[in-house]
C-alpha positions in Angstrom: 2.8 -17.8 -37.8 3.2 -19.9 -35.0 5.3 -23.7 -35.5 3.6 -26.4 -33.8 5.1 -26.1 -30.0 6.5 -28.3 -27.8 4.2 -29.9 -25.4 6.7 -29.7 -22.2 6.0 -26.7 -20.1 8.7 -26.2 -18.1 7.8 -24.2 -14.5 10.4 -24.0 -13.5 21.3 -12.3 -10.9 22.4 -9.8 -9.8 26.0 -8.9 -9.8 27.9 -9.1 -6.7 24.0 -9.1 -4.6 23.6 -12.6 -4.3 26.4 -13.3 -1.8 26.3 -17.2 -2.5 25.8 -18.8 -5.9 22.1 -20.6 -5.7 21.4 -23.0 -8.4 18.1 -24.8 -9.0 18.4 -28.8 -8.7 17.2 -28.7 -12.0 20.9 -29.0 -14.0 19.6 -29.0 -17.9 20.8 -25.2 -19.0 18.7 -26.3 -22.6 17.0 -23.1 -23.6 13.3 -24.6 -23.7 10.6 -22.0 -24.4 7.4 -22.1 -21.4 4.1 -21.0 -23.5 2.3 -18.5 -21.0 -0.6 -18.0 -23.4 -0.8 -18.9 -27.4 1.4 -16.0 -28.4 3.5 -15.1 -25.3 6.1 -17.1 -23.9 9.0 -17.2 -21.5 13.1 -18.7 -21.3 13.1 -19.3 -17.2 16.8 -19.8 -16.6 17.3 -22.9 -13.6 20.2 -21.3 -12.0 19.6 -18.2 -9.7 22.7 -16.1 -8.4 25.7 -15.3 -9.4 27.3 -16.1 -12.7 29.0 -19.3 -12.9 31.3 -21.3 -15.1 28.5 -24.0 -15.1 25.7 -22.1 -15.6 28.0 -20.0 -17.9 26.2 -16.6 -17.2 22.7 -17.7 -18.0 21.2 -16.6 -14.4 18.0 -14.5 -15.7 14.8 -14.9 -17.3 13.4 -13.6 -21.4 10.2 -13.2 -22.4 8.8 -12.8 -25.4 5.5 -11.9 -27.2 4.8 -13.2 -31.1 3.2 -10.2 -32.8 2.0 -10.3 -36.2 4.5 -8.3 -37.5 7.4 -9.7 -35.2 8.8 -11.0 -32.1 9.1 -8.5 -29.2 11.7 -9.6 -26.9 11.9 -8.7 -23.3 15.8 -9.0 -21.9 18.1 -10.6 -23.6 20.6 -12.3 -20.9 23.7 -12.0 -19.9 26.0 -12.4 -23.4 26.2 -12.9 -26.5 26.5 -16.7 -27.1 23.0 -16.4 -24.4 21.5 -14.2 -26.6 22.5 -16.1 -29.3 20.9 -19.4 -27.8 17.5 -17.2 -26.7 17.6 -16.5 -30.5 17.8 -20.1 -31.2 14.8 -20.9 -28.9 12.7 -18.5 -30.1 12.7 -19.9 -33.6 11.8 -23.1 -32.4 8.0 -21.4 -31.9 7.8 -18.9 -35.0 9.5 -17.5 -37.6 9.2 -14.1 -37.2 12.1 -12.3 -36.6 12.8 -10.5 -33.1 11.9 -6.9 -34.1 12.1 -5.2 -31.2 14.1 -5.3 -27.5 13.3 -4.2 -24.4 16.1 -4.0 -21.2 14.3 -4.1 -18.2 17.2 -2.6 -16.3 20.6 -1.9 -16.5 22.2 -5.2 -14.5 24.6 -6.9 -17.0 22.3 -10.3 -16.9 19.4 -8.5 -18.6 20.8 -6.7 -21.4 24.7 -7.8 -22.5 22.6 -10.2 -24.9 21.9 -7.3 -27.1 24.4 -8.1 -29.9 22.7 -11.3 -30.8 19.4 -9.6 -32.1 21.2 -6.4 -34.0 20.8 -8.3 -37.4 16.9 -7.8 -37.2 16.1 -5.6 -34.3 15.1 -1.9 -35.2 14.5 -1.0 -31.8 15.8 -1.5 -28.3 14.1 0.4 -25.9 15.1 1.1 -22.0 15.0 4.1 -19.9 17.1 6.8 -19.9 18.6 6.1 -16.5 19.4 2.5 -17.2 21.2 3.6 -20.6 23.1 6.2 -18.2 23.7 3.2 -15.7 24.6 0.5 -18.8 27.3 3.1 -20.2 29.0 4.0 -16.9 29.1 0.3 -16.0 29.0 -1.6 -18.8 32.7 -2.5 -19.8 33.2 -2.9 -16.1 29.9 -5.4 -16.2 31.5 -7.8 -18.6 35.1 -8.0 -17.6 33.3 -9.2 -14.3 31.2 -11.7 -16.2 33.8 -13.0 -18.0 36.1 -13.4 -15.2 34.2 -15.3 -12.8 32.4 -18.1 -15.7 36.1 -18.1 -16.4 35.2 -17.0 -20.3 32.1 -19.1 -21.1 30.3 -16.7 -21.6 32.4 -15.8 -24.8 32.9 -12.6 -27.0 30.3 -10.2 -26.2 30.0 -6.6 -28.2 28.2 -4.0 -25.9 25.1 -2.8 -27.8 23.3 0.1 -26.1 19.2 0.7 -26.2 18.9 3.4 -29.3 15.2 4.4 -28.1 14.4 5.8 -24.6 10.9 5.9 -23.0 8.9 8.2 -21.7 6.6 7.6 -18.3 3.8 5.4 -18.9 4.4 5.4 -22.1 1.7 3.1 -24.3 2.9 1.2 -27.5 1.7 -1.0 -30.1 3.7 -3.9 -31.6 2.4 -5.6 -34.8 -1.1 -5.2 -33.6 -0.1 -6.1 -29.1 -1.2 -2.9 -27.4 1.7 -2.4 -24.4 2.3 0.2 -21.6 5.2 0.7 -19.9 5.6 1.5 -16.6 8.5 3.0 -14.9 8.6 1.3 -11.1 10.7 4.7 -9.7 14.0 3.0 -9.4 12.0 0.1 -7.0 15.5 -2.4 -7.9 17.8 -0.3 -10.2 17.7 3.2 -11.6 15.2 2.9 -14.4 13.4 -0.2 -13.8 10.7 -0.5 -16.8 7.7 -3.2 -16.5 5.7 -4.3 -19.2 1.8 -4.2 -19.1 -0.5 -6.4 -21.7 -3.9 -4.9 -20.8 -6.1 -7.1 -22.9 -4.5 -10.3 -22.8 -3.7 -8.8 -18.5 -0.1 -9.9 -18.4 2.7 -8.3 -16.8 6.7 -8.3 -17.2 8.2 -7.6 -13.7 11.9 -7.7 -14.6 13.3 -7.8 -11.3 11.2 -5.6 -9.5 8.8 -8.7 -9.5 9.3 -12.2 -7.7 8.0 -15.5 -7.9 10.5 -17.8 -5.5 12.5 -15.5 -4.6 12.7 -13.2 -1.3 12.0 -9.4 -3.4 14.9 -8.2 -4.8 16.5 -5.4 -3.2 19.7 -3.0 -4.1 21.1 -0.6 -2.5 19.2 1.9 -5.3 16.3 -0.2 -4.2 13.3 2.7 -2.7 11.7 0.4 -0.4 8.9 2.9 -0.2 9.0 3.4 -4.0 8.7 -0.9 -4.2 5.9 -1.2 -1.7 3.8 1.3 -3.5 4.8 -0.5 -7.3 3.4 -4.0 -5.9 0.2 -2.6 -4.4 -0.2 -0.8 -7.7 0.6 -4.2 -9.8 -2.1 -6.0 -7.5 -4.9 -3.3 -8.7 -4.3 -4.2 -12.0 -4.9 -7.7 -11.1 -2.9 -9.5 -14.0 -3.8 -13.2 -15.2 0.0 -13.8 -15.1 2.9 -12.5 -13.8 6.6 -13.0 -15.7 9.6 -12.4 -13.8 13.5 -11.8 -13.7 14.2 -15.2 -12.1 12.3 -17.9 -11.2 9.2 -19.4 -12.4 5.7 -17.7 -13.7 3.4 -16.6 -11.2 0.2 -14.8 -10.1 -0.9 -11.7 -8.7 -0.9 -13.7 -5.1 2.8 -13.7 -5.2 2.5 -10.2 -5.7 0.6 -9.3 -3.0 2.7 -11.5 -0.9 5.8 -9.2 -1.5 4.3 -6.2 -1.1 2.9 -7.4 2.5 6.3 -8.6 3.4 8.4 -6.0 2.6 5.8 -3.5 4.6 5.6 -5.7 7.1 9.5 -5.4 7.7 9.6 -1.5 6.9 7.4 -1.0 9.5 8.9 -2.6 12.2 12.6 -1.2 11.2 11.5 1.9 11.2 9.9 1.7 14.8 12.8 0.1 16.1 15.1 2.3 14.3 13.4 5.1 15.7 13.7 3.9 19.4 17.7 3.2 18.8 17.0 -0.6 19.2 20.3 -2.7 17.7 19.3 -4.2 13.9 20.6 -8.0 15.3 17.2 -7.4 18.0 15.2 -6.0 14.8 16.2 -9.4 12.7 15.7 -11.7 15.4 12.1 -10.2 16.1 11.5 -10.0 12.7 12.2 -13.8 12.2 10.4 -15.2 15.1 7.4 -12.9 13.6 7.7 -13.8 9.8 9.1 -17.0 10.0 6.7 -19.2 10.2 4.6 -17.8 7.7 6.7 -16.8 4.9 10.0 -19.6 5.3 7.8 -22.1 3.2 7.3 -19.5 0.8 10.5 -18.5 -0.6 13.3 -20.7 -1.5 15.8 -18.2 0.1 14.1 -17.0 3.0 16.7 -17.7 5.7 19.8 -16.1 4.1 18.3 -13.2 2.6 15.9 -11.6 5.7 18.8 -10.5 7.4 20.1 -8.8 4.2 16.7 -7.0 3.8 16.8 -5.6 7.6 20.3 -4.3 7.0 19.6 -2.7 4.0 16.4 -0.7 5.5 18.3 -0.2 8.1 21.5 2.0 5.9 18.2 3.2 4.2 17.1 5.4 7.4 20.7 6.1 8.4 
């Protein structure tokens, strides 16, 4: 089932989130497939931020799992022509055909890849909320795309998910037992996460981070995301696949979750006794700082975004 794979293992989005454009140092944009284990895999895109001309949309991560009866595909990028090259890469490991999709979420560089796997795809599976979210913003989505990678990213038809989930809802694909999880709208409305028990894997989307400060929206339940990463810890997965950035562990996990309660809890206090968010973020960082600066490649520009946003939150 499987071809003989390539020996490289290569470790190493958001629209309009990311206020500056941060790319890897890592410049080759070849689709090479990471083997997690002998029959999962993962795309990690180098570039991290917005869409560019050079990285030509491709700013997010696919996964995939090799079943015995297909390929089960987990986000599809940001076009087309990206999910046409995803397509490309995945052959290079099996021959089975992509069977079925799953969008994480609803932001454009998770899901406008869609059209490149109708030709074998039976199912493409999402929430109800993100399909709500995908319709309402779609068109919108890819005029955006288009116009600031100044039309690399090509043609792209919108194809919508044409199977909805229900909570916790458990699957099994060509003999892969899989549970969904619904993370309470932790980044987006409708955030769905992947769960392999046996084989004790986990597909984050972007609700999960590995070098990158968590994630957050202004739909982000900071609450709602503490609780998700405490809960993803208990599980204790082998491996943890994420939206950007290289695979990871349940440590990185943990590390978010303490972060990001680390910071609620000291907005809210100062929040609560009227103190000025500029004397928040300057406490936070003298606080945090030293321990966490080494640990995300984007620590110093996004803590203050994360203060301000918890901040509106309590507003």
């Amino acid at each position: 089932m499987l071809k003989t794979m390539k020996r490289n293992v290569v470790t190493l989005s958001l629209i309009g989130l990311i206020v500056n454009s941060i790319c890897a140092q890592n410049s080759n944009f070849d689709f090479i497939v990471t083997p997690i284990t002998k029959n999962v895999f993962s795309i990690v895109s180098p570039s991290f931020g917005l869409p560019t001309p050079e990285n030509k949309g491709w700013n997010s991560n696919s996964h995939f799992i090799v079943t015995e009866k297909g390929v089960l595909l987990f986000d599809t990028g940001s076009s087309e022509l990206i999910g046409n090259k995803i397509k490309k890469a995945i052959k290079s490991v099996t021959d089975q055909p992509v069977r079925w999709v799953v969008n994480s979420h609803s932001h454009a560089d998770h899901w406008l890849g869609n059209a490149a796997f109708i030709d074998t795809a039976t199912e493409i599976i999402a929430s109800s909320q993100a399909l709500k979210t995908m319709k309402k913003y779609g068109q919108e989505d890819l005029k955006f795309y288009s116009k600031v990678t100044k039309g690399t990213i090509g043609p792209t038809q919108l194809v919508y998910p044409n199977l909805l989930l229900s909570q916790v809802e458990m699957r099994n694909f060509g003999g892969i037992d899989v549970q969904f999880i619904f993370s309470n709208d932790n980044h987006s409305p409708g955030d769905v996460l992947m769960w392999l028990p046996k084989q004790k894997i986990i597909f984050g989307g972007d609700v999960l981070s590995s070098d990158w400060m968590p994630i957050i929206t202004d739909h982000t339940h900071v609450i709602h995301l503490i609780n998700t990463l405490y809960a993803v810890t208990k599980l204790n997965p082998s491996f943890v696949l994420t939206g950007h950035g290289s695979a990871t562990t349940v440590k990185s996990v943990l590390r978010d979750a303490d972060l990001l309660s680390t910071i609620w809890d000291q907005v809210k206090l100062d929040y609560k006794n009227n103190k000025n968010p500029n004397e928040t973020l300057l406490a936070i960082k003298i606080k945090l700082e030293p321990k966490y600066k080494l640990l995300y490649k984007d620590f110093a520009s996004e803590i203050e975004r994360h203060v301000k946003l918890m901040y509106k939150q309590l507003q």
